[in-house]
N, C-alpha and C positions, 0 to 999 in steps of 0.2 A: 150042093147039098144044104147047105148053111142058109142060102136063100131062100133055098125053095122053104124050109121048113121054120124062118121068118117070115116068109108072104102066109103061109099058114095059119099063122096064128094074128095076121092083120096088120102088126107093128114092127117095127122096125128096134133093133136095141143103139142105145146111143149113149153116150157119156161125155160132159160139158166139164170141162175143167175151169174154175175162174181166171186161172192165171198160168199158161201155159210154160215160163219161166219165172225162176223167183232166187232174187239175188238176199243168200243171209249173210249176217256175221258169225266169224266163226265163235262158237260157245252161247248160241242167240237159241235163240225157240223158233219155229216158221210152223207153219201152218199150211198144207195144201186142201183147197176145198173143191166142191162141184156138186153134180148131180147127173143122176141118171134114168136111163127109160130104158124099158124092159118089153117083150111082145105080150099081148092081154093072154090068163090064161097061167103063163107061169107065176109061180112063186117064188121069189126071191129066199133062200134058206140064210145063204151067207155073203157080208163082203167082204172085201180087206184088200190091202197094197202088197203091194209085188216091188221088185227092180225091174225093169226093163230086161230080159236078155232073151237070146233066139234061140236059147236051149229052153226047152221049156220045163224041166228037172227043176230050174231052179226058181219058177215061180211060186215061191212058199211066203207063206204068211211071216210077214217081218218081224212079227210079234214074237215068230220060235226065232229068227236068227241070234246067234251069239252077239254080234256084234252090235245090235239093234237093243239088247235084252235092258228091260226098265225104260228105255225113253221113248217108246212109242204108243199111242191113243188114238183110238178109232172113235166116229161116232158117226148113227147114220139114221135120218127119222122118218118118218110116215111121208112125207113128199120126196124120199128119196135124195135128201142132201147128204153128204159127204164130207167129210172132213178129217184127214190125216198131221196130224201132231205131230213133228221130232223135234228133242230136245237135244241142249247140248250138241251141236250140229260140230260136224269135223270135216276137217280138208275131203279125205276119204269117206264122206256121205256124199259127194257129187256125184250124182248118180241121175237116171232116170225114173219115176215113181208112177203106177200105173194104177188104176183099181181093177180087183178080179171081184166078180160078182159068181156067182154059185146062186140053181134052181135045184126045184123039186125033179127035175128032167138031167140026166145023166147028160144029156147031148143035147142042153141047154144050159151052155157058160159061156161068159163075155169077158173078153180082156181091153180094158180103155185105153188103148194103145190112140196117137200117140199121148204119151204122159207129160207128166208135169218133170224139167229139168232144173235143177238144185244147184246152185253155183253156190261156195262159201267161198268168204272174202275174210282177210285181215285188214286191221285197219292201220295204215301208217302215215305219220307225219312226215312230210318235205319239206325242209326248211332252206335258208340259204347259210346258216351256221354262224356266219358270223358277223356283224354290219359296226359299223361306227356311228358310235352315239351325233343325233340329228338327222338319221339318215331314216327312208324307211324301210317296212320289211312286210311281207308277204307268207304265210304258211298255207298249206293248202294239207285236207286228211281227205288221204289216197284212198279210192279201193280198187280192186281188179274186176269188178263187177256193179252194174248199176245196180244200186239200191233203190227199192220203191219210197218215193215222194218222201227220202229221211229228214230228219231235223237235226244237225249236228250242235254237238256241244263241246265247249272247248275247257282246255286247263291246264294252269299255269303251278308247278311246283302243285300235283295232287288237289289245288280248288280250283272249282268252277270260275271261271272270268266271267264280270261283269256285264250287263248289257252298254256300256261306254264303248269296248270294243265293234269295229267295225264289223260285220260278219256277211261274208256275202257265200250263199252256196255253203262249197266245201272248202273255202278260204278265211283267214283271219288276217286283218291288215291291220297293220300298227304305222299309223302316219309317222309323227317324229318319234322317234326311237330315243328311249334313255337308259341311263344303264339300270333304272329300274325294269327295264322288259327284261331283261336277261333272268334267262332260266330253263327248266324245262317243261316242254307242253304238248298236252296228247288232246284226242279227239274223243269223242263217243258219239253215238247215234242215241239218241232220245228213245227212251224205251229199252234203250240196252245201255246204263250208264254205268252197270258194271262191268261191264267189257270194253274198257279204252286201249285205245292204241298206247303201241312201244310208243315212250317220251323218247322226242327231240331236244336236245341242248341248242341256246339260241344267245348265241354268246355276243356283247356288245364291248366294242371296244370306247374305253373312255381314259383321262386321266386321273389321278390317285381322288380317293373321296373318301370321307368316313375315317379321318388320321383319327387314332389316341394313342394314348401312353397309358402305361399300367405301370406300377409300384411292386416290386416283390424285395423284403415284404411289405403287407401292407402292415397301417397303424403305424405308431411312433419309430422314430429314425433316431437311434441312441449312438452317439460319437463312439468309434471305432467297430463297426458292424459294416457289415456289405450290407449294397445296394443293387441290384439291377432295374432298370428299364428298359421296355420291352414298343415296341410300334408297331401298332395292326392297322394296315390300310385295305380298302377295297378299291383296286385298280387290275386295269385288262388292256392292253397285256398286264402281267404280275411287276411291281416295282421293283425295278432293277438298282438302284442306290438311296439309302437312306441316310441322313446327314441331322445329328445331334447338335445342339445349339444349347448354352447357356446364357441367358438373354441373348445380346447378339452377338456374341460369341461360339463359334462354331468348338466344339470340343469330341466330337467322333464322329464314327460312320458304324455303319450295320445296323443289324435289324433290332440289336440290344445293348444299352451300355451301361457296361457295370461300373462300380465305386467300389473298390478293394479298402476298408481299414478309412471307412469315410470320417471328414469333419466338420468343424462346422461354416470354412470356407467353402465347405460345397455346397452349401446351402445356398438357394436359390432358383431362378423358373427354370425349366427346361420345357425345348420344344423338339418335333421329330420333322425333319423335312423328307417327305416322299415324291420319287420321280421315278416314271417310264416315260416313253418315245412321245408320249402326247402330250406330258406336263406335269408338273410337278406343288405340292401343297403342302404347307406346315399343318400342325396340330394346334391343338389349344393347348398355352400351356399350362403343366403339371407345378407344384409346388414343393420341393425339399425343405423339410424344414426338422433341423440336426438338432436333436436336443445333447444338449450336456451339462458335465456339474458346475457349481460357482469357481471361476478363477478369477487372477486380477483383482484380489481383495485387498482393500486397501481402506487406511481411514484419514480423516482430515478433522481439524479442529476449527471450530469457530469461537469466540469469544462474545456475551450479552452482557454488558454491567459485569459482574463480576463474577460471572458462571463462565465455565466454561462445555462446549456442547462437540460430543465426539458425532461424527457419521461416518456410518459404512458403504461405501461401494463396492459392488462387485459387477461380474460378467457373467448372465448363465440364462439357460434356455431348459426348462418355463424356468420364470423369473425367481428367485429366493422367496422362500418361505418364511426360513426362521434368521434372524439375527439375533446371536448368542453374544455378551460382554463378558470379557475375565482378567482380570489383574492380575500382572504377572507375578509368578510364585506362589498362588492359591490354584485349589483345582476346581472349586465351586464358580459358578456363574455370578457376576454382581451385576447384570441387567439383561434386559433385550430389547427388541427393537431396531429399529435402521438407524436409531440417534439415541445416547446413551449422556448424562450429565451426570461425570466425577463428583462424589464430594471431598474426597484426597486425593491427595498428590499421589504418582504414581506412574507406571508401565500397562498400557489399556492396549485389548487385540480383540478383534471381534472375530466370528464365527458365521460364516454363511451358507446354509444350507437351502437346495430344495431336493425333490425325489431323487437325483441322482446322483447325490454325492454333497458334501462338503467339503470348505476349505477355510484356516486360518488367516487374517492378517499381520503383518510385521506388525512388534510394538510397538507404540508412541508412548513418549513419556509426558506428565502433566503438571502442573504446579496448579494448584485450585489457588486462583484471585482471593478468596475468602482469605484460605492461610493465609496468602503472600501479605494482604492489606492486615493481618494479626501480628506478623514477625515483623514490619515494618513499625506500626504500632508499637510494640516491644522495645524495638531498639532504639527509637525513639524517647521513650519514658527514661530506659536505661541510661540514656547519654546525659539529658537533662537533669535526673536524678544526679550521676556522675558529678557534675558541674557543679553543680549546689556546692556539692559536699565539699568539693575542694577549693572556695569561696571562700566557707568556714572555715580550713583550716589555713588559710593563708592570712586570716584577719589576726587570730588567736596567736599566730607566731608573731604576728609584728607588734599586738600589745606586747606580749609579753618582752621581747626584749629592748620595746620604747622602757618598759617600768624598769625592768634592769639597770640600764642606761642612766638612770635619776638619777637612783638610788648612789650608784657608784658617785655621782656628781658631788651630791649633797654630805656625803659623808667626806671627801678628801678638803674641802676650806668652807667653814663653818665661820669664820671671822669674816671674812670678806664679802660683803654682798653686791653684786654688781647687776643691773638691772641690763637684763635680755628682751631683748624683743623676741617672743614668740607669736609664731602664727598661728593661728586658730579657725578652722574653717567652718563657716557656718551656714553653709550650703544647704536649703532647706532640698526636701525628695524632690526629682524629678517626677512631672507631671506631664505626660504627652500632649492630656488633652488643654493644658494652660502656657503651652508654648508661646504664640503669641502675646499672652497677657503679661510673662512676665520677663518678656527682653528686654523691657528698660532698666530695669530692676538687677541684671544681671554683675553690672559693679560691684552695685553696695551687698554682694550675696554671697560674692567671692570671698574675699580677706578681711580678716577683724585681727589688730593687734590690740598687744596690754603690755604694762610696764610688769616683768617678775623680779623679785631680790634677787639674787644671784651672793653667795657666798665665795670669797675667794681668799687665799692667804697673801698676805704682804712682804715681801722678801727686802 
């Protein structure tokens, strides 16, 4: 019947589909197209897509199906092209796709059997998971369905990788392998780059890289305060022992080491040694550096001419700021500075502060040179003053009782006169600077006598 009443009307009906399978991704757009021909005579009223099925109930317009509802677009023009839209494509749109065309003729309608078949594909990365750094590696993004003439694109950790990588097909080759390839990486199809495959982890075995140390806390290290240190390495497998070092001094293990009630002995480098199965690597090291207050205060005297000059040493971390002088038994300051010049005698202590504290030093006692060379002076003047005086009085006693001594002579014999030699010294001053000149002279300088009466009675 169908024929006969095609040879009827001259033509034959027919429907060309472009692409009689078509492979999408799943959540992609696809597009089926074609054309068609019709016997001359009729009028085409309407067209539209169908499912394929051999109940014929359920060839309805896909446009009322529920499950179809919003994602599907017709379009059909004056040459009779064709073209069926679905969006958002899902596992369950694999189906069969037909066009029904509709005339002005009850018992003139065409079904374009057979149709166009709709395969959806996910898209997944095959990797080998996990390789050893120098080796290479191979990923290939899978589908269960050939894709037409697609362009894949690849990514590493969410970005697109570089055209450096090698790309062949649906493959990514990574010659030598470092542990910077490690990560995770999907695919996409060009034109649908926001539909990448489930990521791949592509894991590289190497030894420890990337050592440091961290400080907690950070900022200044104040004597008697905890310390930890902390060592983050990046190594695959994960580092199985980690080994503390103060210079080359090993002093812990684990992945942290603390300072309980630290000092300033602890100051100094530290380093982190990190090892698994394939090797093992220190860190750069880190620097401790303990501040504390001044201790170890002490002074010393030096002596210039006749000053004398105090200085203060101490021990402290930062270095001293202020150098305070105070004489003991006042509460006032008599100087500052790291070097302090007494002008009295005295018990001197200095005071040495910086930001975290101060500290006294033990007394020293002082004699100022000035004084000493004044009371030396003094006692001096004193002694020779002394000596004078008692010069004088030794002269004044012995006239006095040479005249005594006459006197008693001349009054007991008055008749008698008998001539004495007395001595008389006429010794001119001593002269230092006429020493020489006058040693011949020295005889006649000595002794002079003279005849005296002398009185005596006659018995």
């Amino acid at each position: 019947m169908l024929t006969l009443v095609l040879r009827a009307y001259g033509t034959e009906w027919s429907v060309t589909y472009d692409q009689q399978e078509i492979c999408a991704v799943k959540g992609s757009t696809v597009s089926m197209t074609g054309r068609f021909q019709h016997p001359e005579g009729l009028k085409v009223t309407e067209t539209f897509w169908i499912r394929d099925s051999f109940n014929i109930l359920n060839w309805t317009d896909l446009r009322t199906a529920s499950d179809y509802s919003g994602r599907v677009e017709y379009s059909v023009n004056e040459q009779n092209h064709v073209s069926f839209k679905l969006s958002s494509v899902m596992k369950r749109d694999e189906q069969e796709y037909c066009l029904r065309i509709i005339t002005n003729e009850e018992k003139q309608r065409y079904l374009g059997r057979p149709g166009v078949t709709l395969c959806v594909t996910d898209l997944h990365v095959e990797s080998p998971g996990e390789v050893t750094e120098g080796e290479s590696a191979v990923l290939t993004c899978k589908t269960t369905c050939s894709l037409t003439d697609p362009t894949f694109i690849w990514y590493k950790d969410g970005r697109p990788l570089t055209t450096e990588m090698i790309q062949k097909n649906q493959q990514l080759h990574l010659q030598t392998v470092s542990s910077e390839d490690a990560g995770s990486y999907s695919c996409a199809v060009r034109g649908s780059e926001h539909l990448p495959s489930t990521a791949q982890t592509l894991r590289v075995r190497h030894p420890p890289k990337n050592i440091s140390v961290s400080i907690s806390p950070s900022g200044g290290i104040v004597e008697g305060s905890s310390v930890t240190l902390t060592c983050s390495s990046d190594g695959y497998p994960p580092v199985e022992i980690y080994t503390w070092f103060k210079g080359s001094s090993s002093v812990g293990t684990g992945g942290t080491y603390s300072i309980p009630n630290i000092s300033s002995e602890d100051s100094g480098e530290y380093t982190c040694q990190s090892r698994n199965e394939l090797g093992e690597r220190r860190s750069t090291a880190v620097s401790l550096n303990v501040l504390y207050p001044p201790r170890n205060v002490s002074v010393s005297n030096s002596s210039s001419g006749e000053m004398v000059n105090l200085t203060c040493s101490s021990d402290a971390n930062p270095p001293v700021e202020i150098y305070t002088w105070f004489k003991e038994g006042g509460d006032s300051p008599v100087g500052s500075g790291q070097s302090y010049v007494p002008l009295q005698s005295g018990s001197y202590y200095c005071q040495a502060q910086n930001q975290h504290g101060a500290q006294r030093s033990a007394a020293v006692s002082v004699v100022s040179d000035i004084l000493k060379n004044y009371y030396q002076s003094l006692i001096l003047y004193i002694a020779v003053g002394a000596g004078g005086v008692c010069g004088l009085a030794i002269t004044f006693i012995t006239v006095f009782f040479c005249m005594r001594s006459r006197r008693k002579r001349q009054a007991g014999n008055v008749d008698e006169q008998i001539y004495a030699n007395v001595m008389r010294e006429t010794r001119p001053p001593h002269n230092d600077d006429n020493n020489d000149d006058n040693d011949d002279d020295d005889d006649d300088d000595i002794l002079d006598y003279e005849n005296v009466p002398d009185s005596r009675k006659q018995h």
